[in-house]
C-alpha positions in Angstrom: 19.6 23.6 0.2 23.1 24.0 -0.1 25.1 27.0 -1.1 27.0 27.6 -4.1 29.8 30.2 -3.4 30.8 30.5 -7.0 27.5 31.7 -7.8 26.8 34.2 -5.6 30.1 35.7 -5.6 30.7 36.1 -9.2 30.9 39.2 -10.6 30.8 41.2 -7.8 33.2 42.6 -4.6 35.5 39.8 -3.8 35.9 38.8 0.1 39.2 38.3 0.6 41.1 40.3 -1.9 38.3 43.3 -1.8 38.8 43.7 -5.4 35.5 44.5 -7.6 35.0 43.7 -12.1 37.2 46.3 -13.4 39.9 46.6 -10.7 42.4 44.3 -12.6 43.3 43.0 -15.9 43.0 39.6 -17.6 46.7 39.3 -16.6 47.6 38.6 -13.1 51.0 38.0 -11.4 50.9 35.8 -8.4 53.6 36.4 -6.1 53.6 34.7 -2.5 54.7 37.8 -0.4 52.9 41.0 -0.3 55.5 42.4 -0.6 56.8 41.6 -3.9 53.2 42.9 -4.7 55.5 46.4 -4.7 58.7 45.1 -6.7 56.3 43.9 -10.0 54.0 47.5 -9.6 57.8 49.2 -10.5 57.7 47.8 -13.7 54.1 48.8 -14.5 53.1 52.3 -16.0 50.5 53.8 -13.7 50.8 51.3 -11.0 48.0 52.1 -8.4 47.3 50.2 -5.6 43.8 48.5 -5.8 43.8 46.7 -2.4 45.6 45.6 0.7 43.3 43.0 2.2 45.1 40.5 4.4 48.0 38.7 2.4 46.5 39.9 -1.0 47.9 42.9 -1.9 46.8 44.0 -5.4 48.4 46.9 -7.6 47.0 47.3 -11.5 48.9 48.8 -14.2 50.0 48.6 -18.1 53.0 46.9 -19.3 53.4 48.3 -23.1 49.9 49.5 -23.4 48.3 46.2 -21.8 46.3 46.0 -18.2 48.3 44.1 -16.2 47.4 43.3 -12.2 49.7 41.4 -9.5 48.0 40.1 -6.3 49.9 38.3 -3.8 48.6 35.3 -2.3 50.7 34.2 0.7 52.3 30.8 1.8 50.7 27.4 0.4 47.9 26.5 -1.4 44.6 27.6 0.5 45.4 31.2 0.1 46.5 31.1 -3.5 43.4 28.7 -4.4 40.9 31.9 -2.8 42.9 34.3 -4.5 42.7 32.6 -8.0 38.7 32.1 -7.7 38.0 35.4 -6.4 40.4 36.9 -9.6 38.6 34.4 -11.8 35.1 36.0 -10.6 36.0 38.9 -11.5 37.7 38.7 -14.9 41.5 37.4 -14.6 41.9 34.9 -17.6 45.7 34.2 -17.5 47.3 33.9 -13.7 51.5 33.3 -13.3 52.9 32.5 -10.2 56.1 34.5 -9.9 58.1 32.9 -6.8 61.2 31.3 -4.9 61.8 27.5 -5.0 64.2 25.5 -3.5 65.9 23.7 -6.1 67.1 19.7 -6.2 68.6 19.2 -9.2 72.7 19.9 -8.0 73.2 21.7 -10.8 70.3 24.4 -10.1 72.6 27.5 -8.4 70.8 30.2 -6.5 69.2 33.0 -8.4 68.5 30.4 -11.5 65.2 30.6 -13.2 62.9 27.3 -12.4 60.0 27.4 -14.6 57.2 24.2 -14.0 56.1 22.2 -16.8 53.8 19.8 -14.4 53.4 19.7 -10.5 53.2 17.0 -8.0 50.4 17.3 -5.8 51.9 16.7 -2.3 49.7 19.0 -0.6 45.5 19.0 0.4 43.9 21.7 -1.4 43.9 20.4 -5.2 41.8 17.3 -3.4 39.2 19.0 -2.9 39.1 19.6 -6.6 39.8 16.8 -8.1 41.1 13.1 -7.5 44.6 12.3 -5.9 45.6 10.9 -9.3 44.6 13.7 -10.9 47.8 16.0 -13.0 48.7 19.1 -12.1 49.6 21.3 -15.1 50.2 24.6 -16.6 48.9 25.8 -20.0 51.4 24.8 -22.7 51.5 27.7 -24.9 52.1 30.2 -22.0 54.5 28.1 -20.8 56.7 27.2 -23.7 56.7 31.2 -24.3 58.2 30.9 -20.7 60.7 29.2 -21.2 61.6 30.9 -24.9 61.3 34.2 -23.0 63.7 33.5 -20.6 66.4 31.3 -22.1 66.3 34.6 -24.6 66.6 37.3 -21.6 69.3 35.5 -19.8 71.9 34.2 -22.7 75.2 35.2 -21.9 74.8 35.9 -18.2 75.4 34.0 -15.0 71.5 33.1 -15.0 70.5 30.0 -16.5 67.0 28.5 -17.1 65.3 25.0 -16.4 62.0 23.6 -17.1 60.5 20.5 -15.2 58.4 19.3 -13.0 58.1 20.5 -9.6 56.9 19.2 -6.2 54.2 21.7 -4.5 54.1 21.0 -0.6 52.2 21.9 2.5 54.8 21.8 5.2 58.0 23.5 4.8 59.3 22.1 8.0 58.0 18.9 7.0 60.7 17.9 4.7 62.8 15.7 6.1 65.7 14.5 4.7 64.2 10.9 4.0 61.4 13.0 2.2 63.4 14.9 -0.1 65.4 11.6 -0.7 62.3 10.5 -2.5 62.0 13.4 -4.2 65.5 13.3 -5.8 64.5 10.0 -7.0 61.6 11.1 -9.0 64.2 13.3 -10.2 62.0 16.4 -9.3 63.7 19.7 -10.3 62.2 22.2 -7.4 60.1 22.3 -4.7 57.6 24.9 -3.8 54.1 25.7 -2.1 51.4 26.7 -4.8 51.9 25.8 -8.4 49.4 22.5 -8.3 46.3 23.8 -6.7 46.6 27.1 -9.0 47.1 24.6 -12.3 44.2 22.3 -11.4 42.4 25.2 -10.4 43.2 26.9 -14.0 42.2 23.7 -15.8 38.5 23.2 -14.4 37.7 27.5 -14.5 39.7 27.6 -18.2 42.1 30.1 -17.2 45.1 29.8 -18.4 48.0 29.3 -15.6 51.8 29.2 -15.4 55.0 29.3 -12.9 58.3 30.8 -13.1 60.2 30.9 -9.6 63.5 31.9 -9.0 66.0 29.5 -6.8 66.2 30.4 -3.4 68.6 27.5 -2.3 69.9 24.3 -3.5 68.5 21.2 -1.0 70.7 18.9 -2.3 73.8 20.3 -2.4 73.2 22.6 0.5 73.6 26.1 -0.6 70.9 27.8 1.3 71.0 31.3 2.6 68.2 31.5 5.6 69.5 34.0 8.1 70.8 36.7 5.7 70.3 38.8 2.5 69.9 36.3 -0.3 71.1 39.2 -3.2 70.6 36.2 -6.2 67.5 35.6 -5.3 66.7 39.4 -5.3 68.1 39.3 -8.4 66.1 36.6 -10.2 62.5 37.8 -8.5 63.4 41.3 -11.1 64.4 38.9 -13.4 61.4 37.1 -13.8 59.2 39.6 -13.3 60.5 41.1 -16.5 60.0 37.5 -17.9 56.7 37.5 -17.7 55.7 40.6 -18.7 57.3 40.1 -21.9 56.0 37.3 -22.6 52.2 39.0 -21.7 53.1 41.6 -24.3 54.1 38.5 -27.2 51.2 36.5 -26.3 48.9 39.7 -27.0 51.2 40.6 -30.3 50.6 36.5 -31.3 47.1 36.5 -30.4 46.4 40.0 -33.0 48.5 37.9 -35.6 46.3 34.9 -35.4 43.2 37.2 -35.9 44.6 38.8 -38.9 44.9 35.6 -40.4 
C-alpha cells in the first residue's frame, strides 16, 4: 500500500497553512514574504486574518464585492508547491504570484512591473511533477488581462510594464556571473524563485495560475539595492497588488458577460 496525500487531505484542515473549506476564496494572491501577507489585506474590505502557520500567512477579504484571500508562501519552490495544493484542496481556483524579480533585460529599471508569460524550470520541485522538458506556463487569459491591466494602470508614469519569459531558480547565491551570462543569452527577461513549479502545478490540478513581480534590481546593468530601503520596489509591490485585483474584479465582470450570452 502506498499513500495518496491528495486524497486524504482534500477537503479538509490543511497541514501547513491550517486553513479549512470556506476560509478563502477562489482567488488567491501569492506573495513570497509573510509579510506582504499584510500590505495586500489593506486593500481588501473586511480583511481578517485566517492563519499564521509557518511562512503561510493567510488574510481573506472582498475586493468590490468578490472573496478574495492572499497566502504567502516563502522563498523557492517547495513551499509555494505545498501552499498551492493545500489552497487547491480546499477550493482556490485562480492563484497569482505577486513578487520581486531581479530583472536582466538592461532596459528593466527598479520598481518596473515584470509579468511571466512562460518560466524556465531551473529548479527541482516541478520534476517531481512532470518531465525536465516539460513547459512551464501561466493561463493565457489571466495573463493577457495582466498585462492589459497594467500597461492601463501605469500609462503616463515612471512605471513601465514587460511581459516575457522568466527563469525560476533554486539558489539565489548560486548565480554566478557565468550563469547569468547564459541567461542573457536566452534573452530571459527576469529571474525569480516560484513561478514554474506554481504553473506546472496549475496545469495538472486545472487552476488557473499567473505572475506579476515587481523589479527589485537590474543584474545586468548592476542597479541593485541590498543593504538599504529599496522605496521602488515598495512602490511597485502596491502597484501590483492593485493590478491584480483589478483584473479579479474584470475577469468576474467578463465571466457574467459570457453567461448572459
Amino acid at each position: 500500500m502506498a499513500l495518496d496525500k491528495n486524497a486524504i487531505t482534500k477537503n479538509t484542515k490543511q497541514y501547513h497553512i491550517e486553513l479549512n473549506v470556506g476560509d478563502i476564496g477562489e482567488y488567491v494572491l501569492l506573495p513570497g514574504d509573510p509579510a506582504r501577507s499584510d500590505r495586500v489585506a489593506k486593500y481588501l474590505d473586511d480583511a481578517k486574518l485566517m492563519a499564521n502557520h509557518r511562512e503561510h500567512r493567510t488574510f481573506t477579504g472582498y475586493y468590490k464585492g468578490i472573496k478574495v484571500s492572499v497566502t504567502s508562501t516563502g522563498m523557492g519552490c517547495p513551499s509555494t508547491a505545498i501552499a498551492a495544493e493545500e489552497l487547491i484542496h480546499i477550493g482556490a481556483r485562480h492563484l497569482i504570484r505577486i513578487g520581486s524579480s531581479a530583472a536582466l533585460r538592461p532596459d528593466i529599471k527598479i520598481g518596473d512591473l515584470l509579468i511571466t508569460t512562460a518560466a524556465m524550470k531551473n529548479e527541482g520541485t516541478s520534476k517531481f511533477y512532470v518531465p525536465e522538458n516539460f513547459p512551464a506556463v501561466p493561463d493565457f487569459e489571466f495573463t493577457h488581462l495582466l498585462i492589459d491591466v497594467a500597461k492601463e494602470m501605469t500609462s503616463g508614469s515612471d512605471k513601465r510594464v514587460f511581459a516575457g519569459i522568466s527563469s525560476t531558480d533554486d539558489a539565489f547565491y548560486g548565480e554566478t556571473p557565468e550563469f547569468i551570462k547564459k541567461l542573457q543569452d536566452l534573452k530571459i527577461q527576469n529571474i525569480e524563485m516560484e513561478a514554474s513549479a506554481l504553473f506546472t502545478i496549475g496545469h495538472l490540478r486545472d487552476v488557473v495560475t499567473a505572475c506579476i513581480c515587481g523589479a527589485s534590481g537590474n543584474l545586468t546593468t548592476g542597479e541593485v539595492i541590498y543593504t538599504t530601503e529599496n522605496y521602488k520596489l515598495a512602490e511597485a509591490w502596491d502597484l501590483e497588488i492593485r493590478v491584480v485585483l483589478e483584473a479579479i474584479y474584470r475577469n468576474e465582470q467578463r465571466k457574467k458577460s459570457d453567461v448572459r450570452m
